[in-house]
Each structure stands twice: as C-alpha cells, then as structure tokens.
C-alpha positions as CSV (number, residue, x, y, z in Angstrom):
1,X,-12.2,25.5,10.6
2,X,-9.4,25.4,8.6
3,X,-7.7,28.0,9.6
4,X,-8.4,26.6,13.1
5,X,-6.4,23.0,12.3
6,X,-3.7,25.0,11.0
7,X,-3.0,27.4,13.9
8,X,-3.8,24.9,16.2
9,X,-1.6,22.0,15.4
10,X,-4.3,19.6,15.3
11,X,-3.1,17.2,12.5
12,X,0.6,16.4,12.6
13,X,3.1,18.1,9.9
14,X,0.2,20.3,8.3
15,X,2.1,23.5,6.5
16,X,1.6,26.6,7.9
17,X,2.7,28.8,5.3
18,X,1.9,32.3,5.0
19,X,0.2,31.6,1.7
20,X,-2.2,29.0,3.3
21,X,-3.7,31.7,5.4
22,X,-4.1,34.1,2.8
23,X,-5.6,32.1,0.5
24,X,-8.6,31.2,3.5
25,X,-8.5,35.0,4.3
26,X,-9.6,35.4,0.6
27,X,-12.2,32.7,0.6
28,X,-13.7,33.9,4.1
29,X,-13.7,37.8,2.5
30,X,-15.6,36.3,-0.5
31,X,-18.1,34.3,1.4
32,X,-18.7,37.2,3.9
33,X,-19.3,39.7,1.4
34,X,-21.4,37.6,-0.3
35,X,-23.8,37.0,2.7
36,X,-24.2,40.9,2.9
37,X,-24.4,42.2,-0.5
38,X,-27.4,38.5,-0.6
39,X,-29.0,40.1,2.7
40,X,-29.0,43.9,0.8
41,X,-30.7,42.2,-1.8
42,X,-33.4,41.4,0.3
43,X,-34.1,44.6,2.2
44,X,-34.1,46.5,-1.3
45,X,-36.3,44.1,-3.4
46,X,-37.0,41.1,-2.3
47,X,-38.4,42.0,1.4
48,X,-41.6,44.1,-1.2
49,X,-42.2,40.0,-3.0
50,X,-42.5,39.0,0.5
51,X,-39.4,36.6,0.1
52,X,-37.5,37.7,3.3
53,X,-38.2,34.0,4.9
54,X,-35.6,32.4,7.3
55,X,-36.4,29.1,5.6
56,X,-35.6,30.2,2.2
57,X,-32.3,32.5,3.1
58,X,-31.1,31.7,6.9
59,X,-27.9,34.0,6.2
60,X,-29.4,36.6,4.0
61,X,-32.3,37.0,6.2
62,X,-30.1,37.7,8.9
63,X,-28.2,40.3,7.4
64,X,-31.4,41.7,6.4
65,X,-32.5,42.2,9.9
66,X,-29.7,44.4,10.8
67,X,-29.7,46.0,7.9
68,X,-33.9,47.1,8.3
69,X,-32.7,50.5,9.7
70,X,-30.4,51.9,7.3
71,X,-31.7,54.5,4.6
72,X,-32.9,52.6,1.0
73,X,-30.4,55.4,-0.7
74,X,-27.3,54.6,1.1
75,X,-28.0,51.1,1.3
76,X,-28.0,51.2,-2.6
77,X,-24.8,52.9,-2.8
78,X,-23.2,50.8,-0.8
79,X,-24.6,47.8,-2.0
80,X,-23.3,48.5,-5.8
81,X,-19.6,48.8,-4.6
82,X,-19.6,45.6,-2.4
83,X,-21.4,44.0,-5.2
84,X,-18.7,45.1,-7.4
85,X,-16.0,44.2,-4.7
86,X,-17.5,40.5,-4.1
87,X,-17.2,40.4,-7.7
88,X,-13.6,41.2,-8.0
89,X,-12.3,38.9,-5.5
90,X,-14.7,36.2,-6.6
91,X,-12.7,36.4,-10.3
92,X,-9.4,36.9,-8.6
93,X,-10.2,33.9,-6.6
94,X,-10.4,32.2,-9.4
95,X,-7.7,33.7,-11.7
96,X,-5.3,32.1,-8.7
97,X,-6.4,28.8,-9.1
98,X,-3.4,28.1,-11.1
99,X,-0.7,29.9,-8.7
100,X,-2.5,28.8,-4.9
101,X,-3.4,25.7,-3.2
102,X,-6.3,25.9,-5.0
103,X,-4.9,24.6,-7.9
104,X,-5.9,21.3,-6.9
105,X,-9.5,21.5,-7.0
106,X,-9.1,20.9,-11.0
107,X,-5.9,18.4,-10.7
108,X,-7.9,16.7,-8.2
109,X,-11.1,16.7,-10.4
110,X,-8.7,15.2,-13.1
111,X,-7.1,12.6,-11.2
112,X,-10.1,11.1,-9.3
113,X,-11.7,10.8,-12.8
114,X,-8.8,9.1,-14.6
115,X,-7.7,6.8,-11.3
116,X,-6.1,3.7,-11.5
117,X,-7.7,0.4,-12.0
118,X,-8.7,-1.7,-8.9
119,X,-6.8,-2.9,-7.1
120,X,-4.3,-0.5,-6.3
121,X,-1.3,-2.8,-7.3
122,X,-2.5,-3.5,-10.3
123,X,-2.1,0.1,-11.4
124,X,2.1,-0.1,-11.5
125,X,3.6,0.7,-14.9
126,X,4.5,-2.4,-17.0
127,X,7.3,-2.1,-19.6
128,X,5.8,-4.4,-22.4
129,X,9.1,-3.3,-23.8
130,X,11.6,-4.6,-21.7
131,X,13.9,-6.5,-23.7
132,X,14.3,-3.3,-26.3
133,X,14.9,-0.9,-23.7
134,X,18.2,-3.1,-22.3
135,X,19.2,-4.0,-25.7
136,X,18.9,-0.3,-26.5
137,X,20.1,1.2,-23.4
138,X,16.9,2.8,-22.4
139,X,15.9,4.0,-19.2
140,X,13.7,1.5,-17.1
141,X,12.1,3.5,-14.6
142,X,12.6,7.2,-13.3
143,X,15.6,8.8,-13.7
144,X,14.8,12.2,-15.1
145,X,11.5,13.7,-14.4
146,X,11.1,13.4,-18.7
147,X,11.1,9.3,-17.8
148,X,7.6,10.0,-15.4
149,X,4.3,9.2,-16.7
150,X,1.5,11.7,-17.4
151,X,-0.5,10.1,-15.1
152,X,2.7,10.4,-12.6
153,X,2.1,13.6,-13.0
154,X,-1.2,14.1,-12.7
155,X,-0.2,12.8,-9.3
156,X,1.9,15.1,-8.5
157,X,-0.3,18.2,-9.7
158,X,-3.4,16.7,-7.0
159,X,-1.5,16.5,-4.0
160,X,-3.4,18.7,-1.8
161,X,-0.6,18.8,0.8
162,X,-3.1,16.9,3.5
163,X,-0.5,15.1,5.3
164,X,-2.4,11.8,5.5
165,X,0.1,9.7,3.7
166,X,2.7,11.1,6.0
167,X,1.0,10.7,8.7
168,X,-0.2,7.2,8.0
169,X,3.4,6.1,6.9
170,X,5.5,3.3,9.3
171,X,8.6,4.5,7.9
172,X,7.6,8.3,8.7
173,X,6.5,7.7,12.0
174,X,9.6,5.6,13.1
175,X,12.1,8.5,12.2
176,X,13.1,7.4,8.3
177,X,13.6,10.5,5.9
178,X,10.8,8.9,3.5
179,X,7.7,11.9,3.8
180,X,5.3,10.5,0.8
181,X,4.2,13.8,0.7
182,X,7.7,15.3,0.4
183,X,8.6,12.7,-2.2
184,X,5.0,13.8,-4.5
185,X,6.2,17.7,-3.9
186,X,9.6,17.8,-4.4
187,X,8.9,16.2,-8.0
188,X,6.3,18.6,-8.3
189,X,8.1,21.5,-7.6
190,X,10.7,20.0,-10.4
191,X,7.8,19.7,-12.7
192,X,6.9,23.4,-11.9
193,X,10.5,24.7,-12.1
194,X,10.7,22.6,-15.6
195,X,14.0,21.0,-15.0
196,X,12.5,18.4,-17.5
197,X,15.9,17.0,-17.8
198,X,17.3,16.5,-14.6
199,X,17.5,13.6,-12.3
200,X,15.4,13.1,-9.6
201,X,17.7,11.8,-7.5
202,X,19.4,14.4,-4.7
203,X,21.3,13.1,-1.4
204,X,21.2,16.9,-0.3
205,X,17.6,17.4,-0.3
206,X,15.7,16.8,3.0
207,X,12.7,14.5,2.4
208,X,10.0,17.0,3.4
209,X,9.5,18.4,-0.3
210,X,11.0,22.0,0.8
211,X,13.0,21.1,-2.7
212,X,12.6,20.5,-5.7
213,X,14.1,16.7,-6.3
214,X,14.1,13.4,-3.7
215,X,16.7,11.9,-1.5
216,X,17.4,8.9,-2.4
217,X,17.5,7.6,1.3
218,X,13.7,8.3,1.5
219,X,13.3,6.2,-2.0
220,X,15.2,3.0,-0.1
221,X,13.3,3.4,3.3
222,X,10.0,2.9,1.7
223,X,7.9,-0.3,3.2
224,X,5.5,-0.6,0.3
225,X,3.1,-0.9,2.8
226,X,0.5,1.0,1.2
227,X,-0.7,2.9,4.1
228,X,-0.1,6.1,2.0
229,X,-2.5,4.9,-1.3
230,X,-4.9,3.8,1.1
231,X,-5.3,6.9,3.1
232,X,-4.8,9.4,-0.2
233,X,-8.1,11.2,-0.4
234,X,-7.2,12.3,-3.7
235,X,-6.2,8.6,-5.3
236,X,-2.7,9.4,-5.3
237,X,0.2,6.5,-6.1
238,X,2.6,7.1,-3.8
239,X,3.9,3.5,-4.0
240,X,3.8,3.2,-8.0
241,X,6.3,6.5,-8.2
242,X,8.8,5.2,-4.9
243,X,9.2,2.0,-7.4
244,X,9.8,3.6,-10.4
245,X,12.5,5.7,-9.2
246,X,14.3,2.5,-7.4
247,X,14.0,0.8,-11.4
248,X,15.8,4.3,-12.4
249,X,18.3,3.3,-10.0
250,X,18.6,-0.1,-11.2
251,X,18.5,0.4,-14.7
252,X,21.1,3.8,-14.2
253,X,23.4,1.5,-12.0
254,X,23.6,4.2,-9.7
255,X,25.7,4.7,-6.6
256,X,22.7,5.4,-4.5
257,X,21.6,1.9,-4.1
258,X,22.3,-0.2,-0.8
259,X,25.3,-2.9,-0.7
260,X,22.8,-4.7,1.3
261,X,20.2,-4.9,-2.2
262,X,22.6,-5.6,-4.5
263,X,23.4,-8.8,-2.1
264,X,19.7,-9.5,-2.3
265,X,19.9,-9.5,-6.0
266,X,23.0,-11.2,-6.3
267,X,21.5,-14.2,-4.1
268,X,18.5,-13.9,-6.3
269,X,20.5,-14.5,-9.6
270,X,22.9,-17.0,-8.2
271,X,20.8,-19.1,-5.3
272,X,17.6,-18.7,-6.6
273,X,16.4,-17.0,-3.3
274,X,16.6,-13.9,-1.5
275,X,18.4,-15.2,1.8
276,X,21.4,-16.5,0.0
277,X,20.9,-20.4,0.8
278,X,21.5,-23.7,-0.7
279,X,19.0,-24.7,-3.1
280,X,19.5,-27.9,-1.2
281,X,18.0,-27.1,2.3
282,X,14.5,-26.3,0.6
283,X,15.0,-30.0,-1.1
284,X,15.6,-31.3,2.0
285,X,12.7,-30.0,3.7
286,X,10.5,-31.5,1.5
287,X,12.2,-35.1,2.3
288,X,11.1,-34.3,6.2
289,X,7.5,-33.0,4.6
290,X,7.5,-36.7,3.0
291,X,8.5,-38.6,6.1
292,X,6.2,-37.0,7.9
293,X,2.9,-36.7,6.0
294,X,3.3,-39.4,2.9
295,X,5.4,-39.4,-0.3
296,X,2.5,-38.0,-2.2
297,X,2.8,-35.2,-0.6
298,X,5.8,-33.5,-2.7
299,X,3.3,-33.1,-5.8
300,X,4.7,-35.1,-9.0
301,X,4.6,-34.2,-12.7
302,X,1.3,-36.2,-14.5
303,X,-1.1,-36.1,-11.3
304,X,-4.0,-34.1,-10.5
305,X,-4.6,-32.0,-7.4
306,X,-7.1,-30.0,-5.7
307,X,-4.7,-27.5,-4.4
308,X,-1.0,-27.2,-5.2
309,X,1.0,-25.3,-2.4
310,X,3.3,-22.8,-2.7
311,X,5.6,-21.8,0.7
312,X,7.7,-19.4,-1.2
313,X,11.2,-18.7,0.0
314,X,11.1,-17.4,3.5
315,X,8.6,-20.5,4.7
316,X,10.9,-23.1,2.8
317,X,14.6,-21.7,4.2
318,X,13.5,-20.5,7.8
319,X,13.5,-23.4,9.8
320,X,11.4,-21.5,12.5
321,X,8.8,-20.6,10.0
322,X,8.5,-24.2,8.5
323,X,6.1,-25.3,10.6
324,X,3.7,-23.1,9.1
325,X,3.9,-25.3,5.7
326,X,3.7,-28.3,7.4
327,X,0.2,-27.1,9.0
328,X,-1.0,-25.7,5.9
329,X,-0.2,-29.1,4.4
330,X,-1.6,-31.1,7.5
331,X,-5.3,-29.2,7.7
332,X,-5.7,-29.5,3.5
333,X,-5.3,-33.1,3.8
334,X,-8.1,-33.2,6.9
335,X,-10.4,-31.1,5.1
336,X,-10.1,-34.1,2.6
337,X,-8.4,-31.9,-0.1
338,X,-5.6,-33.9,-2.6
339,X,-3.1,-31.5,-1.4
340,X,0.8,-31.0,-2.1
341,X,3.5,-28.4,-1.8
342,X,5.1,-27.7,-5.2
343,X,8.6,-28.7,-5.1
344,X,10.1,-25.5,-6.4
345,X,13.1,-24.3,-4.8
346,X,13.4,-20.8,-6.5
347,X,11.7,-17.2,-6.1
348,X,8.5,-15.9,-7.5
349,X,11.0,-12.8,-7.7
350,X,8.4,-10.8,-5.7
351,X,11.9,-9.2,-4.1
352,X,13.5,-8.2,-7.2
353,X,10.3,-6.1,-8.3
354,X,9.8,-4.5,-5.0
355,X,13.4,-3.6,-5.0
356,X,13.2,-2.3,-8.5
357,X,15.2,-4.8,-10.7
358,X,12.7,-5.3,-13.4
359,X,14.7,-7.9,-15.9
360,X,15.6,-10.0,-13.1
361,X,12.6,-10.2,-12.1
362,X,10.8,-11.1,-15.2
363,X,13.5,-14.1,-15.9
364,X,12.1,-15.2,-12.1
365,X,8.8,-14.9,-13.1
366,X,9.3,-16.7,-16.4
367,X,11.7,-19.6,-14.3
368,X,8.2,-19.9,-12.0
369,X,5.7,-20.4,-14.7
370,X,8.0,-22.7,-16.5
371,X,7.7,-25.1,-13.4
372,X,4.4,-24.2,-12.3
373,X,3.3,-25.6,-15.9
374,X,4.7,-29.1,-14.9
375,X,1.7,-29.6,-12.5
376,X,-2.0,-30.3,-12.9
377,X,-3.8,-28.8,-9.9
378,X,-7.1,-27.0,-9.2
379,X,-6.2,-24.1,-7.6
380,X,-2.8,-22.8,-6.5
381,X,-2.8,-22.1,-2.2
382,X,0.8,-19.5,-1.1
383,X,0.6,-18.4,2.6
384,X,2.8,-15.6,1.4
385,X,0.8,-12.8,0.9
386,X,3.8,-11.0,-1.0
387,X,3.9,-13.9,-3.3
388,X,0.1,-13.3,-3.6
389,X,0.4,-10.2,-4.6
390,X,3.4,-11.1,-6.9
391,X,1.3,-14.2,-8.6
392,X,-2.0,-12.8,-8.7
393,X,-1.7,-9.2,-9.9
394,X,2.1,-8.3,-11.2
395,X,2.3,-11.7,-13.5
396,X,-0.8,-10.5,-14.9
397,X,0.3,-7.1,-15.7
398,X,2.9,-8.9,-17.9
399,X,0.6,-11.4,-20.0
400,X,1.5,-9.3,-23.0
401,X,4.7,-8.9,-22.5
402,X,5.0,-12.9,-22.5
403,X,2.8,-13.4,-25.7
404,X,5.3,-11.4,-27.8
405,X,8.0,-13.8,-26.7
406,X,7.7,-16.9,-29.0
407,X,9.5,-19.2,-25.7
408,X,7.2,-17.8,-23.8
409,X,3.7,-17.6,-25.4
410,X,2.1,-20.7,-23.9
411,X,3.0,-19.1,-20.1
412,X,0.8,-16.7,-20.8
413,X,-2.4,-19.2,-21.3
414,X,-1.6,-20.8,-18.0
415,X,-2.1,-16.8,-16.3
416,X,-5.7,-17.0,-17.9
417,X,-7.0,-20.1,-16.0
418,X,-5.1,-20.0,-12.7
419,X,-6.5,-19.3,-9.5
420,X,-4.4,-18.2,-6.7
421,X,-5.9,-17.1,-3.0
422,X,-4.2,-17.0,0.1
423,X,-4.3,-20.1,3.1
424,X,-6.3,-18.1,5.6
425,X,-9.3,-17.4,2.4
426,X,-9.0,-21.4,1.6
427,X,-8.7,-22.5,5.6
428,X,-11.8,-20.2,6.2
429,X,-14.0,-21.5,3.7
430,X,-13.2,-24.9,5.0
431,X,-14.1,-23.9,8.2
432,X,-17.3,-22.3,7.2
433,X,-18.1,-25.6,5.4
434,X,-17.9,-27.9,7.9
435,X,-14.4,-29.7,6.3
436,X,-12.6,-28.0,9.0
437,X,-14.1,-28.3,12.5
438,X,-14.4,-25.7,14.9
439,X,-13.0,-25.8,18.6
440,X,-14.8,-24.6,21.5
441,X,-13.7,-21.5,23.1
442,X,-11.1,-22.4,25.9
443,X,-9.3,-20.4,28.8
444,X,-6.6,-19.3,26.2
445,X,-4.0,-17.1,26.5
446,X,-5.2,-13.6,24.6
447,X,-4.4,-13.5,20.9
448,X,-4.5,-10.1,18.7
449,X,-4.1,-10.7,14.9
450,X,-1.7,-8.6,12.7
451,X,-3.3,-7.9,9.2
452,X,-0.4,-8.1,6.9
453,X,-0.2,-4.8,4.4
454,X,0.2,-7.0,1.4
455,X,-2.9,-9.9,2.5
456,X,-5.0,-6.4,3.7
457,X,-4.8,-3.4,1.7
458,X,-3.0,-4.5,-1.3
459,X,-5.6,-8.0,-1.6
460,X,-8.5,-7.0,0.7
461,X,-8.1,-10.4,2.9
462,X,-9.5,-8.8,6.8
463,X,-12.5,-11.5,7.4
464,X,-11.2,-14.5,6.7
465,X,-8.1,-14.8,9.1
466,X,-9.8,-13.4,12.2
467,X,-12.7,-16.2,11.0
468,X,-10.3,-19.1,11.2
469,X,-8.8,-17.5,14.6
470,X,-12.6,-17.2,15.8
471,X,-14.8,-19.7,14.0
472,X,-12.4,-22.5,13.2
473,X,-9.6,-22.1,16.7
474,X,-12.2,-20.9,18.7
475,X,-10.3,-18.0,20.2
476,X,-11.5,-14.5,20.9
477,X,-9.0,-11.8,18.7
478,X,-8.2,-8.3,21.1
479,X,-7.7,-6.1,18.1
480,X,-4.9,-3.7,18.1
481,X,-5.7,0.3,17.4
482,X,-4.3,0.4,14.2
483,X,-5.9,-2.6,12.6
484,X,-8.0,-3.9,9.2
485,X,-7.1,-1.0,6.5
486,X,-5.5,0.9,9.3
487,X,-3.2,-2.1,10.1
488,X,0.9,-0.2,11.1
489,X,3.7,-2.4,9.0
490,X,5.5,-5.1,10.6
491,X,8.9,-3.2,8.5
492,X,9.2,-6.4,6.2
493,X,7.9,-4.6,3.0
494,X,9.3,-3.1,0.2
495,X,12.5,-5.8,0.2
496,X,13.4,-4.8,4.1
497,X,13.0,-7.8,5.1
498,X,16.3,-8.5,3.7
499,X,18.3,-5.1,4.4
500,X,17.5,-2.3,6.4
501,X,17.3,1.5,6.8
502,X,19.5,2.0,9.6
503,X,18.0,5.3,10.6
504,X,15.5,5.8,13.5
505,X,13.7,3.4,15.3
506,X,12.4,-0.6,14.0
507,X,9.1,-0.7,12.6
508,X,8.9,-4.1,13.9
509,X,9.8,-2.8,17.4
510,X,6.8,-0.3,17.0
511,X,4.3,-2.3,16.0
512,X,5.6,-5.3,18.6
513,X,4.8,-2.3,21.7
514,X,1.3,-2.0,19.9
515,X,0.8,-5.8,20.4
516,X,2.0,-5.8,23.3
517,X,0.1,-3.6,25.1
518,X,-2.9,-4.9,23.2
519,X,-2.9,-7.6,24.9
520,X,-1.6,-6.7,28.2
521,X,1.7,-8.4,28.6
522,X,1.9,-12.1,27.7
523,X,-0.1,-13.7,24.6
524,X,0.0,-14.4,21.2
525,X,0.3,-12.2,18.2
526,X,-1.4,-14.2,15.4
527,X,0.2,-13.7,11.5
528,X,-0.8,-14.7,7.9
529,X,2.7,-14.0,6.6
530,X,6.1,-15.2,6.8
531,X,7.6,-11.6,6.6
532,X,5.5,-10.4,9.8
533,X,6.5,-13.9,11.5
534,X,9.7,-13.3,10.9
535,X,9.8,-9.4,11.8
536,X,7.7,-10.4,15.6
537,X,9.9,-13.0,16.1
538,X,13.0,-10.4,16.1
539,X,11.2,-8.4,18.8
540,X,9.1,-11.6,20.7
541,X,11.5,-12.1,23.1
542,X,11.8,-8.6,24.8
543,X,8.4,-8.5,24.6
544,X,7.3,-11.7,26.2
545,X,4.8,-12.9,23.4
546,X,4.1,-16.0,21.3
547,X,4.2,-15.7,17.1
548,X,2.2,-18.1,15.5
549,X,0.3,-18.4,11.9
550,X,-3.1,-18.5,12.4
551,X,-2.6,-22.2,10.1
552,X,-0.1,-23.5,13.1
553,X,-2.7,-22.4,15.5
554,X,-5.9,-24.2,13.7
555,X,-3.5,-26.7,13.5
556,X,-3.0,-27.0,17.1
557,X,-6.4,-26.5,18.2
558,X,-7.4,-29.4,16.5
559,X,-8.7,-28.7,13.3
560,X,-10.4,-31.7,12.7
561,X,-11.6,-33.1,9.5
C-alpha cells in the first residue's frame, strides 16, 4: 500500500526517492519470508500437535498447504537457510534504523511521549531571560542551529516526511516558498551534517528541504495558521521553530527581514498600533461609542463591571470594522450585562510576537497590563481572536518573567485571576440562557461561517459561533469544505495582515472562491475576527458577497434582551 501511494501519486508532494522503495522492498522481503519459513514450521512440527488450524495461523496455514507435497528432508534444508536469511534481514532491518526512514519509529516514540503542553500555543519558548540576553548581546531566538532547543530537535529527528503539513499549509498551496516540511528537514539535514555553528538562514536554498538550511522567504510567508501542528501526526511544532528563527532575525538585525515589518514595528513603538494611526481616532471613536449608547459606556477607573471589552487595534482604527464593537457593546447591555469597552488606545503587541520582536513586545504587554489594572471588571470579553490568543496564553507564558521584575511583580497577580474568552463564547451562552433571544428562521440570504485559525485551532472556539448564527440569528450556516479544524486561512496570520509575501496567489482570494462557491454566488460570509473581516472585505467585492461578524448579524436580527 505504500508503495502503491508512492508510485501512484496519490498524496500531493510525497518523495519518491530511491531509498523509500528500498526500504519497503526490505520490509515486504522480511514479512514474506517470514510467512514461509512460519508455514514450514507447521508442516514439519506443528501439523503432528494438530496445530495446523486456519483460525490460529491464516498465513502460515496457507503456506502450509502448498508446501504438503514437498519431501520432510528438503523442506528442512531449506527451511534452516531462509530461517537464517529472515533472520539476517530482520537484524539488518534493524541495524538501519538509524540511517533509513525508519529512523523515526524511535524519534517519533520520543517526541509523542515528551509533547508539548495543551494547547499548542502554549508550548512556544519563553525567554525568562530577556532583559540579560539584550544587555549581554545574546541571541534571542534562532540564528545558528546551537541556538535550537532539544526539543526543537527532537522535532526535527520525527518528521516522517508525510507531507501533511505541506499539504494542509495556505501559504504552500497558494504558491509561497514556505514547505513546513522543507523548513523541519533542511534543519535536519544541518543537524545531521553537524554544521552546529552555522546560521540557519540561506536565500539560495529552495524551501523544499533538498538542503540543508532555510530560505528566509519561506520563514516571512508563514500565516501561523496552525494548519501544519494540527495536521502533524507525529506532534511536531512547525509554528514554534518558523517564530524562533524570525526572533533570530530580530535579535541578529538581519538584512533578511521585510521593510514592510520593520514599518509594523516602528508604528508599534511610536503610535502604539500596528496600522500607523493617531492615537486620537481610537479616542474619538469612543466619544461616538458615548453619544450613541451612554457615557457609561467608556468604562472609568473605581467602577465595577460584569464584562470589560477589549476591540483591540484593527476593530478601534478600521472604521468599516467598528461596527462590530458597537454590536458587541449593544447585545452585552441587552443581555442586561454592566458592560464597557476599555478605553485603551494601544496594542496587546500580539503583532510584535508573531513577527518575532520579543522586547517590544513584552514592553506592550507590560503597557497593557499596566492599564488593564486600572479597571474592576468580572471578566474581560476581545472579539479578536489574535488578541485572545495573545492575552490568554502568551501573557501567561511570561508570569515569571514579570515576578522577577520588582515594577512589575503585582502584573503578574492580576494574570492569576483574569478571565478572558472570546464574544462569540460570551454571546452564545447568552443565547443559550435566554438573556439573548433567538430569531425565527427567515427567507435569508445563505450565510457560510469562516472559523478563524487563531478562535479554532489555536483556542478550540467551533460551536459557539455557528450557535449564535443558528440558535440566537436564526439562520441556517452552508459550511464550506475546509471548515472546523480543517478551516483554510483567510492570509491575515503571522503579522500579514500588515505586509505581504508578494509571491503567488492571495490567500484571501483562495479562501474568498471557497465561499463563494459555497454558497452559490450571492450571500454572506459570517467572521469572528477582525483580521478575516478585513481580509474578505479586500476580495467581497469581485465576489459579490456580504462580510459581517456574527455580533453585527445577532445584532441585526434582533437580539433581544
């Protein structure tokens, strides 16, 4: 069978080299041999016992059959050498473990056993460290393959060369140089060549892991999707190494890194967000918010609330995705809730990290707590899955990290008792409770809901928007092919929302034909997060389909407290 997918084609990008085949020829020789030299054994001894049953030896006893002709005497002979030749290739079978494919049966073993925590996201490397290695001039990240982890390593060492990740991966499929197999191999075959000491990093080197070394192209066109961790059979972090080697590029200040980040990181460190604007619109915005639904609801030092909202940077500087907060905000106060939007106008620095600029990120994150500490509040509601991801699992990976800091000790407390969950978990249970009511179903136009990477696979959020689209809006969801864990990237991820890999064809543009065909022309493509709104909207129009947040569309539908 294996030998059958390989020849055939049958799963995309599957190597076919010589040394595949061999090694199945070996394993077929050895299990064939075996079924003879196991049906000799019973036509010389154990046919006498009266063990020659089908039942007990289907294989055996078939052998045996054919075999009840030949002489006992030469049947002997013959039986001792292919004994003694199943024997031989059994041990050399196994003496190649170490130089074959087959070298992952143990790595695998190894790296199933010693797998990162759950979630997947929470398994990224955190430099407790950080303000030594910059004062010290340390490495942050990967530069050299000596600056990987072991357990990087052990990565690398697993890969059975599957293709899944490949095959599963946006960026692969729409034409990028990024191959997450290519990028696990080619630092593999460093690690094997034991060029401990040289960088990664190679412009020259195609992305398919025929070298040793990665492009650095490949590195920058990853969507952090994490189609390629979830489809890993073998639990490897493709996601946790692509990050590493963009902090090596940070930290390194090397040439390889986009003008088009560095302007994402300069906006970052002088505007406070990653779309370069005035502090001032987001302030303004939440005069509007005020006008429109109370004072009280711009949340104010000394009060107590049952949910404090966060709309994050693309919600609170995209006047087209605005709306969005102002439903959020609307449906919390029907359900009865004391809700208000925090009146932060920086970053959670969810961009920074994903882009692999570690210190800057860390400030943000400190600048974020500091202000989130001003308010009294329940629970804290973000419709940005990315800033989910960012508040709920990276700023815990740092609680250390801010109790060794004296100015920063008491931030770390306020990590212990928050709770943070998504809009579509909070609008669902409201709907399920009755605070919410649901519509009846109308003559609608047909809706298909997106599962966002970072609300889906990195958070495990599927039920809950389709059951506000369903339960709460009353509307029937055609779901697309590639949906749930399978869900295909809008191409937001990974900072590329903000720059992008010129190279191929959009990910947004794929995904927006899947929609569109899902629902059959005209309709409504149904988000939970700003980056997908943003990235259907860029492709809505030569489509002919609506984008709307499944908060704007409960909104609209009524809603009703």
């Amino acid at each position: 069978m294996a030998a059958y997918r390989r020849w055939r084609g049958l799963t995309p990008r599957l190597p076919r080299d010589p040394g595949y085949y061999l090694v199945l020829a070996l394993l077929a020789t050895i299990v064939a041999t075996g079924f003879v030299v196991e049906g000799m054994v019973v036509a010389l001894y154990r046919a006498e016992a009266g063990f020659e049953s089908p039942l007990y030896d289907p294989v055996g006893y078939l052998v045996y059959t054919a075999l009840k002709g030949v002489d006992r005497d030469v049947l002997s002979e013959v039986y001792r050498g292919l004994w003694l030749l199943h024997l031989a290739l059994a041990q050399l079978g196994i003496a190649l473990i170490p130089f074959t494919n087959l070298w992952h049966i143990p790595a695998v073993l190894a790296n199933i056993a010693l797998a990162r925590p759950a979630p997947p996201v929470a398994g990224l490397r955190t430099y407790e460290d950080l303000d030594e290695r910059i004062e010290n001039d340390m490495p942050i990240g990967v530069i050299k393959l000596s600056d990987t982890t072991w357990k990087q390593r052990l990565d690398f060492e697993a890969c059975t060369s599957c293709m899944r990740c490949t095959n599963s991966c946006p960026a692969a499929e729409s034409g990028k140089v990024l191959d997450p197999r290519g990028v696990i191999y080619g630092l593999r075959l460093m690690l094997r060549e034991g060029r401990w000491d040289t960088e990664v990093l190679d412009p020259e080197i195609p992305g398919d892991g025929s070298r040793a070394g990665v492009n650095p192209e490949a590195i920058w066109s990853c969507l952090t999707c994490g189609a390629c961790v979830n489809e890993c059979p073998v639990l490897i972090h493709h996601v946790d190494v692509i990050l590493d080697v963009r902090r090596g590029m940070m930290s390194a200040g090397s040439e390889h890194v986009p003008e088009q980040v560095l302007t994402v990181l300069q906006n970052l460190q002088y505007n406070g967000n990653p779309l370069g604007q005035s502090p001032v619109e987001k302030e303004e915005w939440f005069e509007e918010l005020a006008e429109k639904l109370g004072e009280d609801v711009v949340a104010k030092e000394g009060e107590d609330y049952d949910i404090l909202y966060w709309a994050g940077c693309v919600t609170g500087y995209d006047p087209r995705i605005r709306p969005v907060g102002e439903s959020i905000l609307r449906l919390l106060r029907k359900a009865g809730l004391k809700a208000a939007i925090m009146p932060y106008t920086g970053c959670t620095g969810e961009p920074a990290l994903r882009m692999g600029e570690e210190a800057l990120f860390v400030e943000l994150m400190i600048q974020f707590l500091e202000e989130l500490s001003k308010y009294r509040f329940r629970k804290l509601v973000v419709n940005c899955p990315h800033c989910l991801t960012t508040i709920k699992h990276d700023y815990r990976r740092y609680r250390r990290y801010l109790e060794k800091r004296d100015d920063a000790k008491h931030l770390a407390e306020i990590l212990d008792r928050l709770e943070v969950e998504h809009h579509s978990v909070t609008l669902a249970r409201l709907v399920r409770e009755g605070k919410l009511k649901g519509a009846q179903v109308g003559e609608e136009k047909p809706v298909t809901y997106h599962d966002p990477c970072y609300l889906g696979r990195w958070n495990g959020v599927y039920s809950e928007p389709r059951e506000v689209l369903s339960r709460g809006a009353g509307l029937r969801i055609r779901e697309m092919p590639r949906s749930m864990e399978k869900s295909f990237c809008c191409g937001g991820g990974g900072g590329q929302l903000f720059y992008e890999v010129k190279r191929g064809r959009r990910v947004s543009r794929i995904r927006a034909e899947e929609a569109s065909k899902t629902l059959g022309g005209e309709g409504v493509v149904a988000v939970a997060c700003p980056f997908c709104n943003t990235m259907f909207r860029a492709e809505a129009e030569d489509f002919g389909f609506e984008v709307k947040d499944i908060a704007e569309i409960l909104d609209s539908q009524g809603g009703e407290g």
